[in-house]
ZAMARGU-4260 file (C-alpha; in steps of 0.2 Angstrom, whole numbers, plus 5000, padded with zeros to 4 digits):
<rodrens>
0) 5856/4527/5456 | 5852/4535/5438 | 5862/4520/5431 | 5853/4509/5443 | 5835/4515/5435
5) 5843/4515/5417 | 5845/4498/5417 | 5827/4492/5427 | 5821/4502/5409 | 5816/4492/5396
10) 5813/4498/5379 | 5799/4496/5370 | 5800/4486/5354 | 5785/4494/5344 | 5786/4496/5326
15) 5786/4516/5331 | 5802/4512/5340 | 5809/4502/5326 | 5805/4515/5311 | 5814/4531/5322
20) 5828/4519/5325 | 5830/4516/5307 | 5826/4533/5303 | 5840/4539/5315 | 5852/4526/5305
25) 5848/4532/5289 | 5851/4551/5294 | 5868/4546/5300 | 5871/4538/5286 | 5865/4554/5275
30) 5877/4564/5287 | 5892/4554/5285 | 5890/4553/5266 | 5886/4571/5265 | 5903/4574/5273
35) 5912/4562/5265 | 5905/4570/5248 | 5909/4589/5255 | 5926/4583/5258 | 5929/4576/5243
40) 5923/4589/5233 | 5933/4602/5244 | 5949/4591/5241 | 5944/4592/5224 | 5942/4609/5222
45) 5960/4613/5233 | 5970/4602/5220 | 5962/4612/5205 | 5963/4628/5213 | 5983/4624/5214
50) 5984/4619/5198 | 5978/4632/5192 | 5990/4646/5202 | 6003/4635/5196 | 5998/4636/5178
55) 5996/4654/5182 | 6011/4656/5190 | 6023/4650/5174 | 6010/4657/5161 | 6017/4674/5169
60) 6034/4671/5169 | 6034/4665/5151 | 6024/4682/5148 | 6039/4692/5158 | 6051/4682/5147
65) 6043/4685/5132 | 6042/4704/5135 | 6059/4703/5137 | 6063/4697/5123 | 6053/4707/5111
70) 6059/4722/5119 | 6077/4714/5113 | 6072/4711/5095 | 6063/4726/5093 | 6080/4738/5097
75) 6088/4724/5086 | 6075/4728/5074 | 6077/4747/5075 | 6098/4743/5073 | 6095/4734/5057
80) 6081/4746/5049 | 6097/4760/5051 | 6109/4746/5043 | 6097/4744/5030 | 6095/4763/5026
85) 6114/4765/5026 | 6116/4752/5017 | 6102/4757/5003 | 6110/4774/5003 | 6128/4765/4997
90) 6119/4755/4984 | 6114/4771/4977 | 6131/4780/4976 | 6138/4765/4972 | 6128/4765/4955
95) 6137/4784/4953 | 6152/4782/4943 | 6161/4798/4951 | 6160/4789/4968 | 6166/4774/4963
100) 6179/4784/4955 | 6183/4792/4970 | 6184/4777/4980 | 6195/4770/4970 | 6208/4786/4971
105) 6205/4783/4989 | 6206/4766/4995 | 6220/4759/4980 | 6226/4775/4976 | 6222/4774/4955
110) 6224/4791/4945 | 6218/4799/4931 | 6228/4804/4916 | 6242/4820/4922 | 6236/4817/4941
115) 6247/4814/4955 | 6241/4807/4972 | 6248/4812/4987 | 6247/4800/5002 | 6250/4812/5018
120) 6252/4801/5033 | 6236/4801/5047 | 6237/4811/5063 | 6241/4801/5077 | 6255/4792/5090
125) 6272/4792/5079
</rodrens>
């Protein structure tokens, strides 16, 4: 019966009917734009927030790596500041005459005048 009295109902077409009609348009309109807009900008916002954690992400690893490494050079560092002090340390006995001397008795087994060298053989496996 409701739908039978629904349809015996005619509307009224005032201009007050017509301008809360098109008001009703125009809010829908507003409202399917404001989510399309919302979505958007949420979409948006979701790609850039992954971008950024991605950028994140492998700026962090490339920090790990790089720690890594200066931890590596930095003991390489330290092994050739020891060279360097060793090696220094020869250049100074190297400008000594008596060491070079020495040396040279050692290695290629030179002599002074009325010296005789003795090469007694190294402990070890026979």
């Amino acid at each position: 019966m409701s739908l039978a009295k629904e349809r015996k109902i005619t509307q009224l077409q005032s201009q007050y009917v017509q301008q809360q009609e098109r008001k009703d348009q125009i809010m829908k309109r507003r409202k399917r734009g404001l989510i399309r807009r919302l979505t958007l900008f949420g979409l948006i916002a979701a790609v850039t927030s992954v971008i950024v954690l991605s950028t994140l992400i492998s700026q962090s690893s490339a920090i790990e790596e790089k720690a890594e490494e200066k931890k590596k050079l930095e003991s390489q560092l330290a092994e050739l500041e020891k060279e360097e002090k060793v090696l220094e340390e020869e250049i100074v006995k190297l400008n000594d005459d008596d060491y070079i001397a020495k040396i040279a008795r050692r290695d290629y087994f030179l002599s002074d005048e009325n010296e005789i060298i003795f090469s007694l053989p190294k402990k070890g496996k026979e």
